[in-house]
mmCIF file of the N, C-alpha and C atoms, coordinates in Angstrom:
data_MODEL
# 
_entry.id   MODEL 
# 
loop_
_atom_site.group_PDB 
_atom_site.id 
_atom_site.type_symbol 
_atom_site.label_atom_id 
_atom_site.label_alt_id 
_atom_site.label_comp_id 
_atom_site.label_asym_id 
_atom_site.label_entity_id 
_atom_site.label_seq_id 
_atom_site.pdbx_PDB_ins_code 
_atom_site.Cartn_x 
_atom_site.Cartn_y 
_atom_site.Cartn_z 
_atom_site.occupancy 
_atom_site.B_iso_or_equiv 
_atom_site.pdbx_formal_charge 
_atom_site.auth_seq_id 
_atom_site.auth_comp_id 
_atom_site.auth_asym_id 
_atom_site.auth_atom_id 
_atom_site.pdbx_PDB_model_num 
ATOM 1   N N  . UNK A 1 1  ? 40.955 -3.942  -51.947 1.00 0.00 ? 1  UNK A N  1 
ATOM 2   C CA . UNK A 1 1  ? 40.175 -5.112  -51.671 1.00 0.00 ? 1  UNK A CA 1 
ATOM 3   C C  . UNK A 1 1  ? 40.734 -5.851  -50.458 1.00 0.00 ? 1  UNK A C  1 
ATOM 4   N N  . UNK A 1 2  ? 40.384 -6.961  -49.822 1.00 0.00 ? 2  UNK A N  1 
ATOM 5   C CA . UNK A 1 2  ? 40.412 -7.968  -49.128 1.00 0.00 ? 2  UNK A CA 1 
ATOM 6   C C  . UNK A 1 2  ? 41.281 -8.739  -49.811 1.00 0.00 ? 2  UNK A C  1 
ATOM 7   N N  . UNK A 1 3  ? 42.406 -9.377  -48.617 1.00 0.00 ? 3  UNK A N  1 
ATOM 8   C CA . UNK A 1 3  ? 43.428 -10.468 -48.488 1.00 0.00 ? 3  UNK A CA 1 
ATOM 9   C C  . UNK A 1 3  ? 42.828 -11.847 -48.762 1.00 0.00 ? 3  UNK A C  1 
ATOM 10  N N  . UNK A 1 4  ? 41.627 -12.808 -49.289 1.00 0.00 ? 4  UNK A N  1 
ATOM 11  C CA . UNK A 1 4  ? 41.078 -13.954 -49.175 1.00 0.00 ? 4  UNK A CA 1 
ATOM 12  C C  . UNK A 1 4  ? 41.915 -15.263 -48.821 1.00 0.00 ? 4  UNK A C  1 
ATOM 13  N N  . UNK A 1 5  ? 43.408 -14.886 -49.006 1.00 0.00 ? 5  UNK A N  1 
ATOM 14  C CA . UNK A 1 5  ? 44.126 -15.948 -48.031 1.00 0.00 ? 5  UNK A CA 1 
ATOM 15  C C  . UNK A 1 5  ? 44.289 -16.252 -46.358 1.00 0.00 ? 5  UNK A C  1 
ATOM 16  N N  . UNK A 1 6  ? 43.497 -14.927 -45.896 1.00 0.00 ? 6  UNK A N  1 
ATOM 17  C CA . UNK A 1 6  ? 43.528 -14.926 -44.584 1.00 0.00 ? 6  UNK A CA 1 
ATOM 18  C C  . UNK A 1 6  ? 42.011 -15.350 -44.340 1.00 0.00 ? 6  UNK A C  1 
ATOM 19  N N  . UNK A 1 7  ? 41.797 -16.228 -43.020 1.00 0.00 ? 7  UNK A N  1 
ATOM 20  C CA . UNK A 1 7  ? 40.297 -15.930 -42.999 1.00 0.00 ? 7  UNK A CA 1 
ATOM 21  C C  . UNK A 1 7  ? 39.163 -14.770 -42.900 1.00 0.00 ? 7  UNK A C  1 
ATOM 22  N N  . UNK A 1 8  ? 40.036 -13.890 -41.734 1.00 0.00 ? 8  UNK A N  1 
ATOM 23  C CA . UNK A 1 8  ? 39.144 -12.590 -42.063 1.00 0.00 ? 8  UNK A CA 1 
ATOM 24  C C  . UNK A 1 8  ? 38.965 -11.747 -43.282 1.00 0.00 ? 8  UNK A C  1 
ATOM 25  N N  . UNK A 1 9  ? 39.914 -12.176 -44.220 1.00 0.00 ? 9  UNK A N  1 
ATOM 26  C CA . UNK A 1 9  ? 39.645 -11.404 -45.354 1.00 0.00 ? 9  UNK A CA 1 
ATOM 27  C C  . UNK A 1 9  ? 38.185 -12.193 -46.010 1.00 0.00 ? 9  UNK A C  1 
ATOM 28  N N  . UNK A 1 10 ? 38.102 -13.748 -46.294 1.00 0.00 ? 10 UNK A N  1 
ATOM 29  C CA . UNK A 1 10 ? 37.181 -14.225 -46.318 1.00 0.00 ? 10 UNK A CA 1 
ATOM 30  C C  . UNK A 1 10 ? 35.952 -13.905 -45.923 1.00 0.00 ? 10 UNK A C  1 
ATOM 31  N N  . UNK A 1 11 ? 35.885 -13.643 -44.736 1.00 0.00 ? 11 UNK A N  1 
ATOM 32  C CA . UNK A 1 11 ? 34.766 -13.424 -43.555 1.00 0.00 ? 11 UNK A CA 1 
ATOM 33  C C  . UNK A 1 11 ? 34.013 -12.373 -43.911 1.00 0.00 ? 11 UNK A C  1 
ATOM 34  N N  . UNK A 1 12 ? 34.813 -11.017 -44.501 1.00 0.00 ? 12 UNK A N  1 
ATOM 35  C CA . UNK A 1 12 ? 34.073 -9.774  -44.927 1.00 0.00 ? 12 UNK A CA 1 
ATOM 36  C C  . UNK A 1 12 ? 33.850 -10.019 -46.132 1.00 0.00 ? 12 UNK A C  1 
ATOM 37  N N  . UNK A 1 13 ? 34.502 -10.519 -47.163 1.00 0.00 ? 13 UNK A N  1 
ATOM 38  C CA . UNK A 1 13 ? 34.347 -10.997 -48.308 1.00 0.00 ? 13 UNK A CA 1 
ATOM 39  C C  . UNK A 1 13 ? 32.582 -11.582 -48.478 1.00 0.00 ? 13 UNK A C  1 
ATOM 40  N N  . UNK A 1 14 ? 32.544 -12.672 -47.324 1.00 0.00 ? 14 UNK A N  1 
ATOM 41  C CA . UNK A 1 14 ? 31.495 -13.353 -47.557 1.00 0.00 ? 14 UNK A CA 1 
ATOM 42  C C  . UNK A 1 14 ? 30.337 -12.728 -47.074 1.00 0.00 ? 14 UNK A C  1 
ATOM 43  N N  . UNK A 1 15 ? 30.504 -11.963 -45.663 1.00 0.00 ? 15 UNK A N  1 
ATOM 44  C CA . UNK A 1 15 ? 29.207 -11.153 -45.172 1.00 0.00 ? 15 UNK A CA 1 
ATOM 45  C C  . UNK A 1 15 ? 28.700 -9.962  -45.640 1.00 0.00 ? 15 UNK A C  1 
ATOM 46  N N  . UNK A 1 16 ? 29.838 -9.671  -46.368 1.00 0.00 ? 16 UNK A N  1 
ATOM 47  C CA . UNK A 1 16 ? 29.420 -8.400  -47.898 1.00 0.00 ? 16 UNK A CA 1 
ATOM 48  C C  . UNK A 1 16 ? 28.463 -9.097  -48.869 1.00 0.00 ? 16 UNK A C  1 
ATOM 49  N N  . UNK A 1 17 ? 28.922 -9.984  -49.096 1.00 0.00 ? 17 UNK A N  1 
ATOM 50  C CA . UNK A 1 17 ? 27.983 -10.737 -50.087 1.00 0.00 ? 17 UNK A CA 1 
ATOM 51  C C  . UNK A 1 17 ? 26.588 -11.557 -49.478 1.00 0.00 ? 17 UNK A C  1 
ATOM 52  N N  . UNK A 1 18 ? 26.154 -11.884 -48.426 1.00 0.00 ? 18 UNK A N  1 
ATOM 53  C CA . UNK A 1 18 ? 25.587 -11.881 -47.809 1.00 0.00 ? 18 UNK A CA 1 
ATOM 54  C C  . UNK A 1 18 ? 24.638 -10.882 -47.593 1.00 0.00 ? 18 UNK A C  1 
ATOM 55  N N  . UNK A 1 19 ? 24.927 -10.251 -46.933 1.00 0.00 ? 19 UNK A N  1 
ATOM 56  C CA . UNK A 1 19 ? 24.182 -8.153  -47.099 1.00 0.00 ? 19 UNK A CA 1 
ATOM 57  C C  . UNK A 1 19 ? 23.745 -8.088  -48.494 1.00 0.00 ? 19 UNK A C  1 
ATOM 58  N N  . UNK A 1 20 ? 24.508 -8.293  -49.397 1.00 0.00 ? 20 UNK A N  1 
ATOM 59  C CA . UNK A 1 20 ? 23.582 -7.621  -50.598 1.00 0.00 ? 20 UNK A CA 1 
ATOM 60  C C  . UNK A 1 20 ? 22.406 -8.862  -51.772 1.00 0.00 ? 20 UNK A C  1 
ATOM 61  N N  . UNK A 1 21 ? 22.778 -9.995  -50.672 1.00 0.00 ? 21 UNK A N  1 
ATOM 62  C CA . UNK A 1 21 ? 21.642 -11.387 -51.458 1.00 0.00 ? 21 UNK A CA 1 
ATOM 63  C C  . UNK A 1 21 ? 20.601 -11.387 -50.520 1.00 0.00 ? 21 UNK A C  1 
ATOM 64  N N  . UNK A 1 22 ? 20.580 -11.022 -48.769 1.00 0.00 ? 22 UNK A N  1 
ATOM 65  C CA . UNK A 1 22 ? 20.162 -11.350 -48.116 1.00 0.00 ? 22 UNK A CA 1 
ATOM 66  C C  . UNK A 1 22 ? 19.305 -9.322  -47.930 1.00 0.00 ? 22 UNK A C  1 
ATOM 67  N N  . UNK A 1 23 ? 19.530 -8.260  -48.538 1.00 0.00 ? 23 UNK A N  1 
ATOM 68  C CA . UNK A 1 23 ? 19.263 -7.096  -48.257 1.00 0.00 ? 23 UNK A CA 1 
ATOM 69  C C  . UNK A 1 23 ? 19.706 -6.503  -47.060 1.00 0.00 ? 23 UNK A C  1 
ATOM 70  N N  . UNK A 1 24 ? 19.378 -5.324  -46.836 1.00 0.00 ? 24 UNK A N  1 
ATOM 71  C CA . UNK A 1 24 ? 19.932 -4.303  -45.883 1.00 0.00 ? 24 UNK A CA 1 
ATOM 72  C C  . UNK A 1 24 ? 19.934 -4.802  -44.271 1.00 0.00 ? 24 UNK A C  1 
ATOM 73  N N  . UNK A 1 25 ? 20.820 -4.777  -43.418 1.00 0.00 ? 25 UNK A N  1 
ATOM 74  C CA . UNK A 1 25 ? 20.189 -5.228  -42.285 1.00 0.00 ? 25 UNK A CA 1 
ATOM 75  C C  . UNK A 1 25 ? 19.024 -4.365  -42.008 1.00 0.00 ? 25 UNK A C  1 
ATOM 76  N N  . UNK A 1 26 ? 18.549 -3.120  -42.384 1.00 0.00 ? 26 UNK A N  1 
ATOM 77  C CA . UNK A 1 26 ? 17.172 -2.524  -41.914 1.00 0.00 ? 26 UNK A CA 1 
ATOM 78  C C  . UNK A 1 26 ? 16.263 -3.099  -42.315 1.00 0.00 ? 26 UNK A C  1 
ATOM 79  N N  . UNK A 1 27 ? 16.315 -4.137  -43.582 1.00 0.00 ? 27 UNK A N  1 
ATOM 80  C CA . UNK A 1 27 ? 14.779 -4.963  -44.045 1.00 0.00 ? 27 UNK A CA 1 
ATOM 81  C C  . UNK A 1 27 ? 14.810 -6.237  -43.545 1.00 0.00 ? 27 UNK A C  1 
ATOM 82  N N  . UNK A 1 28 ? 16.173 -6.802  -43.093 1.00 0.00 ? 28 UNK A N  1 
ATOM 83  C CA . UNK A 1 28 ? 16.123 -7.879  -41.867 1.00 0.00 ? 28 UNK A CA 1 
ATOM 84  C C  . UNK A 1 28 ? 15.615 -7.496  -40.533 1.00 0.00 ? 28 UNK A C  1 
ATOM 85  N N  . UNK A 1 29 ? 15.292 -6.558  -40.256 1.00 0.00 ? 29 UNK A N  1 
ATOM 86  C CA . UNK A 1 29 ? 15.338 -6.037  -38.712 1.00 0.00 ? 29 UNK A CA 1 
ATOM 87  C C  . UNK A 1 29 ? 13.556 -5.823  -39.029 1.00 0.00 ? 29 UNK A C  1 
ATOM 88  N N  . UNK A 1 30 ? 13.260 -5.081  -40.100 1.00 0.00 ? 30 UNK A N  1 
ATOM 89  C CA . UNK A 1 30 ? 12.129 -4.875  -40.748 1.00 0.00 ? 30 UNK A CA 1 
ATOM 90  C C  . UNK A 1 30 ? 11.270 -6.391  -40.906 1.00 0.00 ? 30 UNK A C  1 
ATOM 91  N N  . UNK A 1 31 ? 11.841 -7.386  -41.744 1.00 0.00 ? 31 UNK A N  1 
ATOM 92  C CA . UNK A 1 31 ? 11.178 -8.843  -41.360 1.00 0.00 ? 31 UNK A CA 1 
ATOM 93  C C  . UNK A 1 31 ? 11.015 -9.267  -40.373 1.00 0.00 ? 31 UNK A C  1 
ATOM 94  N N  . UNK A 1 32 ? 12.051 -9.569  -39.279 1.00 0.00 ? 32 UNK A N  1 
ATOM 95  C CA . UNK A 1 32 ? 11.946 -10.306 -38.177 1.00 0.00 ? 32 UNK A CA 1 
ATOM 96  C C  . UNK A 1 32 ? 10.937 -9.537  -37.483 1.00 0.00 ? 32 UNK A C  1 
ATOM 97  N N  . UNK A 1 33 ? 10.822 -8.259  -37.431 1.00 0.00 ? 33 UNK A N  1 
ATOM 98  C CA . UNK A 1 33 ? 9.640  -7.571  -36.242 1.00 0.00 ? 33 UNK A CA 1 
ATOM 99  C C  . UNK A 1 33 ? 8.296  -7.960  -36.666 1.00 0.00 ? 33 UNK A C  1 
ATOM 100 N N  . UNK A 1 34 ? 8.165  -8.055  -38.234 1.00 0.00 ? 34 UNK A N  1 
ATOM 101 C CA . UNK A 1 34 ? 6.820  -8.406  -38.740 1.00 0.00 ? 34 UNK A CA 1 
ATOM 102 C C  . UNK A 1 34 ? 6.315  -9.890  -38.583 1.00 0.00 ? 34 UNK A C  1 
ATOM 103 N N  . UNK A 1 35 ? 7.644  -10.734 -38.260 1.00 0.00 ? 35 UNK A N  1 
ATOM 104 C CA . UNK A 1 35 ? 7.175  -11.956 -37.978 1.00 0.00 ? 35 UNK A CA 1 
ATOM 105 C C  . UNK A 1 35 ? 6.666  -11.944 -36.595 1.00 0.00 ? 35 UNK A C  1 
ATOM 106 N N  . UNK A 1 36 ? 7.663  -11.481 -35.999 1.00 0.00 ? 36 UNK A N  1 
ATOM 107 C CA . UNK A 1 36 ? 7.336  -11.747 -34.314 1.00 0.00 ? 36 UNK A CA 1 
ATOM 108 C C  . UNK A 1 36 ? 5.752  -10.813 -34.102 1.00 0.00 ? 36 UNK A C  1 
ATOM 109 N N  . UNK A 1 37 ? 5.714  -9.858  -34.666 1.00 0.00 ? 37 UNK A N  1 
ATOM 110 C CA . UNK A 1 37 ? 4.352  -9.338  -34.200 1.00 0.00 ? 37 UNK A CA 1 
ATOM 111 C C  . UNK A 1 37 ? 2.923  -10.601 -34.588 1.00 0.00 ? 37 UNK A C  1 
ATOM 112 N N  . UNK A 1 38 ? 3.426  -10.994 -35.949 1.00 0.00 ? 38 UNK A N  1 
ATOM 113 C CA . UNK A 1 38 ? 2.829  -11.702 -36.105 1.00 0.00 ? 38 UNK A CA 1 
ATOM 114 C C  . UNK A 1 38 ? 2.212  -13.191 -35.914 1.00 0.00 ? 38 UNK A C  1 
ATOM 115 N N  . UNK A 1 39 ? 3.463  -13.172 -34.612 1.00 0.00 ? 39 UNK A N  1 
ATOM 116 C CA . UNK A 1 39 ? 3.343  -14.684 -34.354 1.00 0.00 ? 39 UNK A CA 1 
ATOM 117 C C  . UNK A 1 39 ? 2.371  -14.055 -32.890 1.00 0.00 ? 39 UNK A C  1 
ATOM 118 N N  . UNK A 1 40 ? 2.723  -12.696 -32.360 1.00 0.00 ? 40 UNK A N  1 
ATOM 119 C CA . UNK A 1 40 ? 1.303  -12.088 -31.114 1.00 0.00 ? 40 UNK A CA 1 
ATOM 120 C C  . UNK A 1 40 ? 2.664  -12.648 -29.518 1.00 0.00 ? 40 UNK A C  1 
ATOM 121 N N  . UNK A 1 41 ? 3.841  -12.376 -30.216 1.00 0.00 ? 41 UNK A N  1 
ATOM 122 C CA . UNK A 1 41 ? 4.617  -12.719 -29.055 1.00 0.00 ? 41 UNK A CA 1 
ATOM 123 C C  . UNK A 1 41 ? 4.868  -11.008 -28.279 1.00 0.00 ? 41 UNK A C  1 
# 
């Protein structure tokens, strides 16, 4: 595991957890294109 007394141990700690509340970056990459198409930019 991760050191959480250091900040970077934190940092992955938290953007791991992040990734799996927030989903895959491919269905973030997947949302944002569907917005922007949809905004006709």
């Amino acid at each position: 595991g991760y050191i959480n007394d250091y900040p970077t141990g934190r940092l992955l700690r938290d953007a791991k957890l992040y990734e799996i509340g927030a989903g895959t970056s491919e269905i973030r990459r997947w949302l944002i294109g569907r917005e922007i198409m949809a905004e006709g930019v």
